[in-house]
N, C-alpha and C positions, 0 to 999 in steps of 0.2 A: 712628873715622870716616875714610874716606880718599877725598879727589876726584880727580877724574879730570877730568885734563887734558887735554883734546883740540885738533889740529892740525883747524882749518878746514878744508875741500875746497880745493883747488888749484884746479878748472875754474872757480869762481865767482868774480869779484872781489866786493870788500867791498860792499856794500848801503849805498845813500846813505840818508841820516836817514830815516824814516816819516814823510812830515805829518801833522803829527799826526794838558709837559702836567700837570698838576697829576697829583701824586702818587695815587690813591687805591687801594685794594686790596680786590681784590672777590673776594671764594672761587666755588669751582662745582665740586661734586662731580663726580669722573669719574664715568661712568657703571658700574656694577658694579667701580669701587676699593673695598677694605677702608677699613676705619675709620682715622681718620688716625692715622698712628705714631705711636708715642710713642721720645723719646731717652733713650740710654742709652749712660754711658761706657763708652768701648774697653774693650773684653779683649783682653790681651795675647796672641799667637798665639806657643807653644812655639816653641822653637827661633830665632826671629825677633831675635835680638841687639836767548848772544853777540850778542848783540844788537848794532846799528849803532849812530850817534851818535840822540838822542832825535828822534822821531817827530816829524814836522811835517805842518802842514795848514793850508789858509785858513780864513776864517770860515763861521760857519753859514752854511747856505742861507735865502735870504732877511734878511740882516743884509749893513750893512755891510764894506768889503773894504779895512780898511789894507794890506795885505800885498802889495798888487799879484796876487793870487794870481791866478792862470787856470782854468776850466772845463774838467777833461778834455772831448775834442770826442771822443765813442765812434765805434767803428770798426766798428760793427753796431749797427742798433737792434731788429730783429725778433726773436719769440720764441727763447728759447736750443733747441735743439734737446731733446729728450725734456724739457722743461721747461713750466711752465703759462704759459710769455710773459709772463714777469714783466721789468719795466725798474724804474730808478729810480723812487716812486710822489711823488706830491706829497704831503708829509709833513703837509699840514693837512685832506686828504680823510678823510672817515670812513672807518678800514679796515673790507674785504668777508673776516668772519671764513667759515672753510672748514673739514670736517672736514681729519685727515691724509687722505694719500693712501693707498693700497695700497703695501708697499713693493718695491723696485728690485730687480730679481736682482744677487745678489753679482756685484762681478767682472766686469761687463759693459766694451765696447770701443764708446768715444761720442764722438762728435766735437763741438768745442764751437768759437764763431766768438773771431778772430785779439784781442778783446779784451772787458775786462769794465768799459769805464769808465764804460758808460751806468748802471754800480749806483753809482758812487760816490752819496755825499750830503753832501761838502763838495770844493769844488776842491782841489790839491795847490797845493803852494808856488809862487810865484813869485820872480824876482829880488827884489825890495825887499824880500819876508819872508825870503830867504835872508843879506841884508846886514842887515836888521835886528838878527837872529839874534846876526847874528856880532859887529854893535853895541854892543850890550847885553852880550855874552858870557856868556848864562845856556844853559852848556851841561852845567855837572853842580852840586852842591849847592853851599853857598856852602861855605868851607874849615873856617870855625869849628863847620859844624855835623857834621862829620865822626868828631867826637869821640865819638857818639853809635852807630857805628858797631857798637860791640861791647853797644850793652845793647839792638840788635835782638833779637827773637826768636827762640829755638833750641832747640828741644826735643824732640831725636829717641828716638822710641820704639820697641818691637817695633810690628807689623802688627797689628791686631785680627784676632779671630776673627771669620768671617763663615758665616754658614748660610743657611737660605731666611727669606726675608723678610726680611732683615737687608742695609743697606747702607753699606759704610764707606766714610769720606774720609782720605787721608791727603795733607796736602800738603809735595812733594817741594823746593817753591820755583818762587819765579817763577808760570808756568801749569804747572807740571806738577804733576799728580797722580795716587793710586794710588785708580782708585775700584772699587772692587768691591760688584758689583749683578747680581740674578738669577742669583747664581753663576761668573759671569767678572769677570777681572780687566783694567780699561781702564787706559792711559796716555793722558793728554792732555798735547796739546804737549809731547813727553819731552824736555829736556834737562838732561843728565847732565855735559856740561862745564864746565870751573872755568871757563875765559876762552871768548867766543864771538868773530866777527870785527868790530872797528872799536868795543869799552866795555869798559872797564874789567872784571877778574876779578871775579865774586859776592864780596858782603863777605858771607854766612855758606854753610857749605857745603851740599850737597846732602844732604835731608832724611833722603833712604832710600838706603842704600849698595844700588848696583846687585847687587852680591850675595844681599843681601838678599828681594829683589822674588821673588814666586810666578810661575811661569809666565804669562807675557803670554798675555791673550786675544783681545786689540783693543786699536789706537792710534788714537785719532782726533787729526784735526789741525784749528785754524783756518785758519791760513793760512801762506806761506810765507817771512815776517821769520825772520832769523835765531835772534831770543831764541824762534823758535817750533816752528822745522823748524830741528835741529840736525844735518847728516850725521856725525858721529862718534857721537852716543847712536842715532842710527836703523842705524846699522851693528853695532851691538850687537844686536838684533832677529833672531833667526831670520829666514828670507826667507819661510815660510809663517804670519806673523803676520798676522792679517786687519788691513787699515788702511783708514780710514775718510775720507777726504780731500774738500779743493773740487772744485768743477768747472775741469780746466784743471792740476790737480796730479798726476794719476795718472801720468802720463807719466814726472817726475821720480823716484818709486819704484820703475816696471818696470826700468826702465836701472838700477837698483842691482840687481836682480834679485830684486824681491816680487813673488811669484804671486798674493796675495791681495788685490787692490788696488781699492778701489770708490769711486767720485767722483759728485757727488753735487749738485745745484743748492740754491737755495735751496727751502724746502719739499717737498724730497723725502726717502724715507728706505729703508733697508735695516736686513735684519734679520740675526740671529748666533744660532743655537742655545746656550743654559746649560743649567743642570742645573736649575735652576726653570722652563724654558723658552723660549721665542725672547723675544733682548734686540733693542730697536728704536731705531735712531739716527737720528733726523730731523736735518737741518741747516737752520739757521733763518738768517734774516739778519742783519749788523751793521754800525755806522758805523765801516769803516776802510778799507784800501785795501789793494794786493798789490805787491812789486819784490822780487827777489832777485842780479839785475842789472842792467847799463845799459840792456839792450834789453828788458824783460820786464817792465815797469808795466802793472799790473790785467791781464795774460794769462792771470792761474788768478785765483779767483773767492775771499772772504776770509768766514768768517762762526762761527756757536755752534754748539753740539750739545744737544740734547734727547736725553736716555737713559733707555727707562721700562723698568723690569723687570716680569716677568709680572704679578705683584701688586699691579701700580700704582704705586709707589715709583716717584719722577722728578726726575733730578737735568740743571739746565740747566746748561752750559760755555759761556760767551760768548766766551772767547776774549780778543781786542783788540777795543775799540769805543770811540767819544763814544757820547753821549747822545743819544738822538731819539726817533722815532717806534714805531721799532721793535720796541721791551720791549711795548709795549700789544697790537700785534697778536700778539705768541710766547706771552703770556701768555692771552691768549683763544683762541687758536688750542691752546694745550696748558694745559688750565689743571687746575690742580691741583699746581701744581712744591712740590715737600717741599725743595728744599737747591737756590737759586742761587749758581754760584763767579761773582763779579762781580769785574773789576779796580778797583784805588784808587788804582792809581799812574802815574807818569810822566808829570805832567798841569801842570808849569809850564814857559815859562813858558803861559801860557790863552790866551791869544790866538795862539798857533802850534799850542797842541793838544788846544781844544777840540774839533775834529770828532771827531777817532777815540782818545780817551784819556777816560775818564769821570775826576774827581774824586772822593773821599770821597764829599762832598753827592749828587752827581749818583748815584752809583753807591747809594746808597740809595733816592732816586726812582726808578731803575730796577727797584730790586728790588721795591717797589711799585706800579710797573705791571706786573710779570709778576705779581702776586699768589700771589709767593712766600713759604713759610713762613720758611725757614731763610737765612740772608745768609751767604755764607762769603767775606770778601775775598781775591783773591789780587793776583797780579805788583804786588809792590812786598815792597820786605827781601829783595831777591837779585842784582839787577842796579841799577847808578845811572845809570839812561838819561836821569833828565829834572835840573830848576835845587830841584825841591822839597826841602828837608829830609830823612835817612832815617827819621824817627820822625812823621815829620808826619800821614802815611794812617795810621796808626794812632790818633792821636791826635783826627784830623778824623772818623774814620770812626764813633768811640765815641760823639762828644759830636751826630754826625747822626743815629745809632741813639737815642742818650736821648731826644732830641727828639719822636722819633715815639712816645714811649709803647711802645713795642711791647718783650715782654720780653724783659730780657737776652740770658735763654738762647738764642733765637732769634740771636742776633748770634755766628757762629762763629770769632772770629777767634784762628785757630789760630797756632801758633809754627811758625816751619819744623819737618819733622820730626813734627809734632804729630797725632792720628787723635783722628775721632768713628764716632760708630756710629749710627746711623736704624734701630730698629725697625718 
């Protein structure tokens, strides 16, 4: 296994910290989907051998506000342009569920207004949660629990074999992963570097040596934190790789020079030709925020990916997100999801990052409001962004799954390195 250590971008300076409904689960056949899959472990495929300091945010909305936090004030409020005039919703309205839309010509040239802060759905920091912070000094594990560090999970294998109807997950660490569906092979959030700018190097390495990897087909991005948009593993990319980006991001990939670049609001989507036929990439909303400099908070737009192959088969990407409203409408709006990848980690201490960091707990009521089959936890056991333990999300994450009844096998939680397969 060998990492690859990458040198930060030079034009960017470091990226300051991130700020950081009753559960129930209701099926609904897609309409002319196949019968529901069934799983089956990988086959092995021949030949196949940076985050800032931890995310911060104020409190919920509608709650209490230690933190002194402040209200982004948006800098537009009317419809986004080629958008359905979607703002921030009031999170306790009944949502107005909607088919998808028709999807977006590749590659189009869209201009979007100078900020995105009217999406947030919890304020950013203020001074007195920034001196809090620094108060307390819960800014990485505690030291005792560090020990811990090497019986993380690691277990890199070959690539599975994939065909038609067959979808595999492979995950790389952190958000990244290898997901191959309707015959293309996607990266989410690819990074490939051992150390990122402003946290500590990954305590285990990268799951799929980039040698390794089948020809890319698509990258989709959440958003533009460092541990998420890496410019040294996106430099690695051929420049005719189709990428899949927010609204407000594209700009950032054409100056590297990718021709194949499409950005994308919330609820809207584009498609990709496979070899089972055209794969469809909806971008749905989430609870978190955007900065990748001093000057450029909420300026590109932050959220999931929904990715359904011709057959039905549909696997959601959340990305970065808290906990809210939002799982209930992605889940009725796409419903029928076979394999949510939900985050578990970087979530103490709670009171700095519950908006845009789910917990273990939480991140399992999410996955039961989208009325997902499969739970596959990621971003945590690669980066030490937040004050939690390194074994902690694993261990929370087990004993919130037993709770629910719901069987094991359903609970994916894979070792870095590690692949399933969705029949």
């Amino acid at each position: 296994m060998t990492d690859h250590a990458e040198q930060a971008e030079p034009a960017e300076p470091a990226e300051p910290a991130e700020p950081a409904e009753p559960a129930g689960r209701r099926r609904r056949a897609r309409p002319g989907a196949a019968a529901r899959p069934r799983l089956a472990p990988a086959a092995p495929e021949p030949g196949a051998g940076e985050q800032a300091a931890p995310e911060l945010t104020g409190p919920r909305p509608g709650g209490p506000d230690p933190t002194g936090a402040q209200p982004c004030v948006p800098a537009s409020t009317g419809p986004r342009p080629g958008a359905p005039g979607l703002t921030a919703p009031d999170p306790t309205a009944e949502p107005t569920v909607t088919e998808p839309g028709a999807p977006r010509p590749p590659g189009e040239i869209r201009s979007w207004p100078p900020s995105f802060a009217d999406r947030l759905t919890s304020p950013l920091p203020g001074v007195r949660a920034l001196a809090r912070l620094a108060r307390e000094g819960r800014l990485r594990p505690p030291v005792e629990s560090l020990r811990d560090i090497p019986e993380l999970p690691f277990e890199p294998g070959p690539l599975p074999l994939t065909g038609p109807g067959r979808t595999a997950l492979t995950w790389a660490g952190h958000a990244s992963w290898v997901v191959r569906i309707g015959g293309l092979t996607v990266l989410t959030d690819p990074v490939w570097a051992r150390k990122i700018l402003g946290t500590p190097a990954r305590v285990t390495p990268v799951g799929v040596r980039w040698e390794d990897l089948p020809p890319v087909d698509a990258v989709v991005i959440s958003h533009n934190h460092y541990d998420h948009l890496d410019a040294p593993t996106v430099k690695r990319l051929p420049k005719e790789t189709p990428v899949f980006v927010p609204a407000g991001l594209a700009r950032w990939f054409r100056v590297r020079g990718f021709t194949r670049v499409t950005e994308l609001d919330w609820w809207e989507a584009a498609e990709l030709p496979g070899e089972d036929g055209p794969v469809r990439f909806d971008f749905v909303p989430s609870h978190h925020w955007s900065k990748r400099t001093l000057t450029d908070t909420c300026r590109s737009l932050w959220g999931g990916w929904v990715i359904t192959a011709p057959g039905g088969q549909r696997v959601y990407f959340a990305g970065d997100t808290g906990y809210g409203h939002w799982f209930q409408q992605i889940g009725r709006r796409y419903p029928g999801i076979d394999i949510a990848l939900l985050p578990i980690g970087a979530y103490e201490p709670r009171w700095m990052l519950t908006g845009v960091h789910t917990d273990p707990e939480e991140a399992v009521r999410a996955h039961l409001d989208l009325g997902a089959r499969v739970l596959a936890p990621m971003h945590w056991s690669t980066f030490l962004l937040a004050a939690e333990p390194p074994l902690e999300p694993l261990r929370r994450i087990r004993a919130a799954w037993e709770a629910t009844g719901r069987p094991r096998e359903e609970l994916w939680d894979l070792p870095v390195g590690a692949s399933r397969v969705l029949e």
